[in-house]
N, C-alpha and C positions, 0 to 999 in steps of 0.2 A: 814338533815343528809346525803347530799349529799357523803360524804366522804367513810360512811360505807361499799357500797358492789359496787364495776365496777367489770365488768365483759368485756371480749374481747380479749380472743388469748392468748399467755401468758406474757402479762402484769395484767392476772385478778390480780385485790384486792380484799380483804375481811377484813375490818377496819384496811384500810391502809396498811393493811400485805402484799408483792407481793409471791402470794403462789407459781408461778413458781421457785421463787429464792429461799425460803424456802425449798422445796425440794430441788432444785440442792443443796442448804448448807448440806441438810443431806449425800445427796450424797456423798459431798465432802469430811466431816468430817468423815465418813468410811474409804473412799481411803487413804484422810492423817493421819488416824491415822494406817491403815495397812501398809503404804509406811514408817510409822516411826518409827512399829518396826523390818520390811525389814531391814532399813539403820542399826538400831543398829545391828542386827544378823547378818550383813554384815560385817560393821565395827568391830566386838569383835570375830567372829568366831564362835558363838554360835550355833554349828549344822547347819549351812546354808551352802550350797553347792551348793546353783539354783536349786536343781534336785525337780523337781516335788513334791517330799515327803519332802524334807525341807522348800518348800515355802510354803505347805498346815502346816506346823508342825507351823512356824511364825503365819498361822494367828491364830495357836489355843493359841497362847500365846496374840495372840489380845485379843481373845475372851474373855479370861481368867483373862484379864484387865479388862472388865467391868462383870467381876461375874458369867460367863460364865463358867462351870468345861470341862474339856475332858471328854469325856466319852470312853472308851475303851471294845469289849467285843469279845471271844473267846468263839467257840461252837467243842466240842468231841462227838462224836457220834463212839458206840462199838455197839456190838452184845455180846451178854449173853446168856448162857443153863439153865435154872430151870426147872427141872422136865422134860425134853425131850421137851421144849417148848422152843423157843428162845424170846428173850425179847432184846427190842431195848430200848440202854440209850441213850439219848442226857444229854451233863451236860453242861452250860452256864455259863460259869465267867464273870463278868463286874466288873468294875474296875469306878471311876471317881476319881478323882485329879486337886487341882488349885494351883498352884506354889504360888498364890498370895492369896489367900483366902483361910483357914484353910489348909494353907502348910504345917503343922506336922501330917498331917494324911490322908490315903486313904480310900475311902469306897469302900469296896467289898462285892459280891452279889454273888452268885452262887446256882443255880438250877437245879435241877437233874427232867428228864422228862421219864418216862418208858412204852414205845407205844404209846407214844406221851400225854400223862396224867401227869400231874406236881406230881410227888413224893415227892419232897421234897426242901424245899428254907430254905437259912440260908444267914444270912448277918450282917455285922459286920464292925469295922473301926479298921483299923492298922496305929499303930504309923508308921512316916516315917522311925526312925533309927531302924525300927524290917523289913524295907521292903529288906531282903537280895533277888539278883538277879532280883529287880525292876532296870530299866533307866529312873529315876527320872531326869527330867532338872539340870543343873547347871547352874543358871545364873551369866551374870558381873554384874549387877547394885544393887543396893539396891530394894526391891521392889514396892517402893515408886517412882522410878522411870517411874516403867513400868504403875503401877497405876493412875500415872498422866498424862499420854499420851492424853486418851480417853477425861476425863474430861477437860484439857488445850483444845482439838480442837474441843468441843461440844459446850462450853462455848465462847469461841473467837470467833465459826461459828455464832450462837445465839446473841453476842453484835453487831459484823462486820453490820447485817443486819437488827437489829433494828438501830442501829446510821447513819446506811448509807441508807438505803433505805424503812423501816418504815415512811410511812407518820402518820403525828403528829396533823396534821391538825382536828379542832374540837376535841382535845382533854380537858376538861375540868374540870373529876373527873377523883377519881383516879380509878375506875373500865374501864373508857376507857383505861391505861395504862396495866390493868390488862387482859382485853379482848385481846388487842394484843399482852400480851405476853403470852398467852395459844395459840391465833392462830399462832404466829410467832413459839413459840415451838414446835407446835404441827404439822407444815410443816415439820420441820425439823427432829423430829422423826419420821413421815413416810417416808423420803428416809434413813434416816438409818437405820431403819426397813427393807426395801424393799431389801440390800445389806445386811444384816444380815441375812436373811431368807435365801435366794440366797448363803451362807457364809458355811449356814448348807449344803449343797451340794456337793460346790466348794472344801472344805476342808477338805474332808473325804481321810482317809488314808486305803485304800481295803488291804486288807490279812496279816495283821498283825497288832498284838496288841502293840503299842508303850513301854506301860511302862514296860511290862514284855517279851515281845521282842521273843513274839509269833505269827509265821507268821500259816498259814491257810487258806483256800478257805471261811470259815465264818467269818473269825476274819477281825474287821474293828478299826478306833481310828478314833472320830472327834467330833465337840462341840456337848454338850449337847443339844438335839433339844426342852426337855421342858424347861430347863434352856435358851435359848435364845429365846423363846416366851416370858418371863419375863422379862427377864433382857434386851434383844434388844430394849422392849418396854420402860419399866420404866425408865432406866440408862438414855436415850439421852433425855426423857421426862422433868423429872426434871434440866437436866445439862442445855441443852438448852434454856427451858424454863426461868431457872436464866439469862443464860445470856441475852434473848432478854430484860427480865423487865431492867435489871441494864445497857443496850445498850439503852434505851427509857428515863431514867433516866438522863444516863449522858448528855442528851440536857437538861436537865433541863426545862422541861415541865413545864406550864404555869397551877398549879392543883387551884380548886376552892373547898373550903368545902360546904356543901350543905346550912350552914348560909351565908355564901356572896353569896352562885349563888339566894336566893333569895332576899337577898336583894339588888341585881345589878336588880332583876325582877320589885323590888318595885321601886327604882328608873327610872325606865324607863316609870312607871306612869305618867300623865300627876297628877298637884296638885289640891287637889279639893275645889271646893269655897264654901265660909261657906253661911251661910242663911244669916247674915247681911251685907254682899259685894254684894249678888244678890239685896236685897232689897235698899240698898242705891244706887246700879245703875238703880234701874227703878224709883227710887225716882229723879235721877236726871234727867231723860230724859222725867217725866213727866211735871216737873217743866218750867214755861214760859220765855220767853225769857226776859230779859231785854233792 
């Protein structure tokens, strides 16, 4: 099984997967699918204006492609008199919305804290057309478009790199097809993980709340950070994973069911000799010369 595991520098393999390139593909398919939809809010106008807070707003409509919601959240803090005593409110709105996933409605959250003691939480979901003084996106494309960004370039990055540079070699069931494409996948969703993690940072929008267009020393707007622990994982998991299998595939792999790969064993038997071929050969080499 020589083929299974090299190791050395970053050419390692691991069953024929080369994990450096797998990575750089996750890499890549982050960058190209943020760079593609830069061009379109470039191209169309949609809120883009290069400024720092449009270019973080683009990648939350990335995000928001693969299942990712914004999260948005606004904190108030008063002073209060009960009783000759003052009593301090904090009250907490959040907000989360996906343009592309359950885009007819927002969920809101708001919690009220008194001396710093949770008083009171209520949370609820608002239809979009009651959300009067929301700045809800407008997008151009259908939203089938923006949806299909991520998965086109998780999937292409996934086949490109099993058909091109997957070694095939000793492949001969179909669970070896299947081994590399969990490992070719599973490279590739850790750099897209690694840039999505990094993403929750990058694209936080500080002192103001996007959709309700309440700015603040508290108020921030930027992805969801439990929602992209999920979905940064599972989305490129699965997309990529497809595409390495159906990239290993379309070579057309040489698969063997586990009836032929034994009986290619049994042939390779030598054949065995019966008791009366042994007997009539020492019958004839006992026999006298004439």
């Amino acid at each position: 099984m020589k083929d299974k595991i090299e190791f050395g520098g970053l050419d390692e393999r691991y069953y024929g997967v080369p994990l450096f390139g797998g990575l750089l593909g996750g890499l890549v398919s982050f960058v190209v699918g943020y760079l593609s939809f830069l061009g379109i809010a470039a191209g169309t106008g949609d809120g883009i204006d290069f400024e720092a807070q449009s270019l973080r707003q683009v990648g939350h409509f990335f995000y928001n492609s693969f299942l990712v919601p914004t999260h948005q959240q606004t904190k108030e803090v008063a002073e209060n008199s009960v009783d000759n005593t003052t009593v301090l409110q904090e009250t907490i709105r959040e907000a989360q919305y996906n343009p592309f996933y359950q885009s007819d409605s927002i969920d809101v959250s708001v919690q009220t804290y008194l001396n710093g003691s949770l008083y009171n939480e209520r949370a609820r979901t608002i239809p979009t057309e009651s959300t009067q003084g929301y700045a809800l996106p407008d997008l151009t494309f259908p939203d089938f478009v923006y949806l299909a960004i991520p998965a086109v370039v998780l999937f292409a990055v996934g086949f490109v790199l099993a058909y091109r540079y997957v070694s095939m070699d000793e492949t001969q069931m179909w669970w070896d097809v299947l081994i590399r494409g969990l490992v070719g996948g599973g490279t590739v969703t850790l750099g897209f993980v690694l840039l999505a993690f990094a993403g929750m940072y990058l694209f936080v929008i500080d002192g103001i709340a996007i959709f309700t267009q309440k700015a603040g020393e508290d108020a921030f707007t930027r992805p969801d950070r439990i929602d992209t622990l999920v979905f940064g994982f599972a989305y490129p998991a699965v997309v990529a994973t497809a595409g390495v299998l159906v990239g290993q595939l379309a070579r057309r792999p040489t698969i063997q069911t586990t009836g032929a790969a034994s009986d290619a064993g049994t042939d390779d038997e030598p054949d065995a000799v019966s008791d009366d071929d042994t007997s009539s050969e020492n019958d004839s080499e006992s026999a006298p010369e004439s």
